[in-house]
N, C-alpha and C positions, 0 to 999 in steps of 0.2 A: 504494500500500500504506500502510497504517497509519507503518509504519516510516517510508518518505518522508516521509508528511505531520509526523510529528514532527520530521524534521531538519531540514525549512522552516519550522517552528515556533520550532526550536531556535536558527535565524539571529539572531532579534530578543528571546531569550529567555534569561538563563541558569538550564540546569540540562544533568544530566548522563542520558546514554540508552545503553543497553546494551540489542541484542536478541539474546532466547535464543530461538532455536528446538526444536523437541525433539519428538521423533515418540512417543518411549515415554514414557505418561503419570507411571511411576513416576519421569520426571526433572521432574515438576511440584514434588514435595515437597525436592527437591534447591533450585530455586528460592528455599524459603523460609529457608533456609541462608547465601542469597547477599544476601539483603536487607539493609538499616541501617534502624536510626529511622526516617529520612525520606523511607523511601525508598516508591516510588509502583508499582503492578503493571497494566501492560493485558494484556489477556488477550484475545484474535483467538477466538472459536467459531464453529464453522458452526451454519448455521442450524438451529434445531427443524425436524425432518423432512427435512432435507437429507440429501443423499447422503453427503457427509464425516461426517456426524453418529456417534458411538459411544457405547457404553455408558457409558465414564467423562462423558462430557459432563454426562449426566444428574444425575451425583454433584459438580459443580464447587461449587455453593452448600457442601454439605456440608464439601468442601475448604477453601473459601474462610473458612467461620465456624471450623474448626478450626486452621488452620496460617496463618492472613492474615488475622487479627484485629486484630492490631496496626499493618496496614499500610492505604492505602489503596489501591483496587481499581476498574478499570472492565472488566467487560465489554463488545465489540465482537462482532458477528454481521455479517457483510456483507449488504449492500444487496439488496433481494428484484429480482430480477430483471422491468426492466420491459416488457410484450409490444404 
């Protein structure tokens, strides 16, 4: 998971990780509340067209230029499944 790979990151590195999980997207803008200065945002989406996929997903850009402007930001999509 994303999560791991930053903690084994985080062996040889310092800075500080907090992860938020959160099923109801209305706790996304909650997040921006919890943020500092310097502080950094990953954000886990399923893929375009995937099953997990929802409505709000489609509106994250929008999210992210209005309430997480100040911050910096990476979106993550997992790995296309290979056959």
């Amino acid at each position: 998971t994303i999560k791991n790979l930053l903690l084994e990151y985080k062996k040889n590195h310092s800075f500080e990780l907090e992860a938020i999980n959160f099923v109801d997207w209305d706790d996304f803008l909650y997040i921006s509340s919890k943020l500092e200065v310097n502080s950094g945002l990953l954000i886990y989406l399923a893929r375009p067209g995937g099953v997990a996929r929802n409505d709000f997903m489609k509106k994250i850009s929008k999210y992210l230029r209005n309430y997480f402007s100040r911050y910096n930001y990476i979106l993550f999509y997992p790995e296309k499944e290979k056959k």
